[in-house]
C-alpha positions in Angstrom: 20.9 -6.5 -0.2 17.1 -8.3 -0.1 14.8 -8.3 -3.2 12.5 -6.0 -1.4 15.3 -3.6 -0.2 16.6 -3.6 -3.7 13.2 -3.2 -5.3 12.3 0.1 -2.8 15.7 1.4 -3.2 15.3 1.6 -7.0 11.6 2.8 -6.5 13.0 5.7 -4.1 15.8 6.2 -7.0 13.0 6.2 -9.9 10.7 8.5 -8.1 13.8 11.1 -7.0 14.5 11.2 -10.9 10.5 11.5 -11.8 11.0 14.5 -8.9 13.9 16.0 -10.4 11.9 16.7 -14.0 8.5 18.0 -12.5 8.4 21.7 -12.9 7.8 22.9 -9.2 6.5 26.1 -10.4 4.4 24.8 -13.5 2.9 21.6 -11.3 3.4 22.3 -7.3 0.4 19.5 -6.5 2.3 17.0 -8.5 5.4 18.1 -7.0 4.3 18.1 -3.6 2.3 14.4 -4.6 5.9 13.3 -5.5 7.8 14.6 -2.7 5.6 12.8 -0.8 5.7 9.2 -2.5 9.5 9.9 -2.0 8.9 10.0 1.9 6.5 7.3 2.0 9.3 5.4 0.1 11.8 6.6 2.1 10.4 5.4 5.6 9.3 1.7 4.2 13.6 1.9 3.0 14.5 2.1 6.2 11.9 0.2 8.1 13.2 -2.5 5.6 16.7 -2.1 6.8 15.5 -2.2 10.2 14.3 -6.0 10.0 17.0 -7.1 8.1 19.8 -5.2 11.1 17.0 -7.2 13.8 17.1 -10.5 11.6 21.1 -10.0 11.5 21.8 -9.3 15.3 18.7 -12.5 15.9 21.0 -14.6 14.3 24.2 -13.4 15.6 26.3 -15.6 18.2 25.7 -14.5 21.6 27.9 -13.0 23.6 29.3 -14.5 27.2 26.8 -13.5 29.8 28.9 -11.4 32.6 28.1 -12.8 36.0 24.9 -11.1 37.8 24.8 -9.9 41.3 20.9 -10.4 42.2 19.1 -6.6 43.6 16.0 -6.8 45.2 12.9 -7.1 42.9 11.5 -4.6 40.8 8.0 -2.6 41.3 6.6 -5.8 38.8 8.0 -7.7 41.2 10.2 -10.2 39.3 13.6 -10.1 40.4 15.9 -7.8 38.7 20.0 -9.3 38.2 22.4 -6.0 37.8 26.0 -6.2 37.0 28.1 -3.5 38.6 28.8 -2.5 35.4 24.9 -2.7 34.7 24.4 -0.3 37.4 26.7 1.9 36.6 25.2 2.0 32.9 22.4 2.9 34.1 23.0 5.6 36.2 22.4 8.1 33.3 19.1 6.5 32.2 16.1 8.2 33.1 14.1 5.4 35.8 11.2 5.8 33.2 13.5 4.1 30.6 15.3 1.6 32.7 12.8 -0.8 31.4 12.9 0.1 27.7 17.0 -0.7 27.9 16.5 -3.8 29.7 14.3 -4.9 27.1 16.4 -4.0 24.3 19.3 -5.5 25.7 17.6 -8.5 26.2 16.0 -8.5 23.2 19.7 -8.2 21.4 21.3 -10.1 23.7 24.0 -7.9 25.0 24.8 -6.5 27.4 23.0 -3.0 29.2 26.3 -0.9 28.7 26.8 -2.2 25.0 23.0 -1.5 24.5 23.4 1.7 26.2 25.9 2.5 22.9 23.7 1.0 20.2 22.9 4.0 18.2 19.1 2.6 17.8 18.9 2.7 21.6 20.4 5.9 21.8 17.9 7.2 18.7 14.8 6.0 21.5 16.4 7.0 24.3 16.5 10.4 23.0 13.0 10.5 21.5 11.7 9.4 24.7 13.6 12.3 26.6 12.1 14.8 23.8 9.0 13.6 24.5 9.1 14.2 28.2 10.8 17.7 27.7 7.7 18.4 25.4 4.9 16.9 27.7 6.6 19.0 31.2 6.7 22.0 29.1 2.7 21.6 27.6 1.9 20.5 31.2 -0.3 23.5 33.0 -0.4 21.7 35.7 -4.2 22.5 36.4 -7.0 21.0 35.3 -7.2 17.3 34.9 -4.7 15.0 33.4 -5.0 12.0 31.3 -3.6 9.9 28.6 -3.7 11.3 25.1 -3.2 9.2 22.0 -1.2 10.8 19.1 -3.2 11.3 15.8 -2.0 10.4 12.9 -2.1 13.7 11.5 -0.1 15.0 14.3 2.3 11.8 13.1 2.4 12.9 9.8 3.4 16.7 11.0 6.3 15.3 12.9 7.5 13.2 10.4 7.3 15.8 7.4 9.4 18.1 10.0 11.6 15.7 11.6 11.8 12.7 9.0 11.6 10.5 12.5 9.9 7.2 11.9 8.1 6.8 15.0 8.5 3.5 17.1 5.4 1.3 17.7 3.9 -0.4 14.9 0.1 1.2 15.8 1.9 4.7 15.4 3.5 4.2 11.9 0.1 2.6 10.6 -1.4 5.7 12.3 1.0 8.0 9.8 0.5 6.0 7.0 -3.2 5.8 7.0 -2.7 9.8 7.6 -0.4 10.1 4.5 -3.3 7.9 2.3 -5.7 9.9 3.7 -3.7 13.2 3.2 -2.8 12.1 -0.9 -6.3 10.9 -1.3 -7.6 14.3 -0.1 -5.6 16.2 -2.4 -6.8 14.6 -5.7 
């Protein structure tokens, strides 16, 4: 275990004990104020052991490259090399994700199937699919359609509902900014 992960593990500890002997009924702002210090500890705990998994699997020995079959190239353009057992893998990926498991594979340097059982891939994978289910369902399908960018305090409700730490680095400034802005507000 790091410094830093052993420094915000026993941050997270002290502030669940400080939690623990605030009267709730007595004190609910200070409760509340320390249930959320807890969160805002809780996420930068696991965004900590996030690097240090990504430093780990950087630094890993890579495994044997399995031989490539070259497909025709993508929509980008740039040739795309496919495995039967790539192709196979990716039969149950959504075509709007093909691109996001490519890149993490890559990016681990595994293969798409192992990738495809990575339980951080699977975590996206799944987000992303929620995310789709949500936008089809929200969809009118009048009117005009563009992009929207998520707020922070939409960010922040997720979170506080879900606990989900959300993926891009802009988005999880976005909530923290939101949960400063939020504990500032309340003072």
């Amino acid at each position: 275990m790091t410094n830093e992960k052993k420094g915000i593990a026993s941050a997270l500890e002290d502030a669940q004990k400080e939690l623990e002997g605030i009267d709730k009924e007595q004190k609910p702002k200070t409760y509340a104020r320390q249930e959320k210090v807890i969160k805002a500890l809780e996420v930068a705990h696991n965004q900590t052991i996030r690097a240090e998994k990504a430093e780990k699997a950087a630094k890993a020995p890579k495994p044997e490259k399995v031989k490539e079959t070259p497909i025709k190239p993508t929509e980008t353009g740039t040739p795309t090399n496919y495995s039967l057992k790539d192709i196979r893998a990716l039969n149950s990926v959504h075509d709007e994700d093909v691109e996001r498991v490519e890149k993490f594979a890559k990016g681990e340097g595994i293969s798409i199937p192992e990738a495809l059982a990575n339980e951080d891939l699977k975590a996206i994978l799944k987000n992303r699919e929620e995310i789709r289910k949500s936008a089809e369902a929200t969809s009118t399908g009048t009117g005009k359609r563009g992009t929207s960018k998520t707020t922070g305090n939409e960010l922040l409700k997720k979170f506080n509902s879900t606990k989900e730490v959300p993926e891009s680095d802009e988005e999880i400034d976005k909530l923290v900014e939101a949960e400063l802005k939020e504990k500032m507000g309340s003072e």
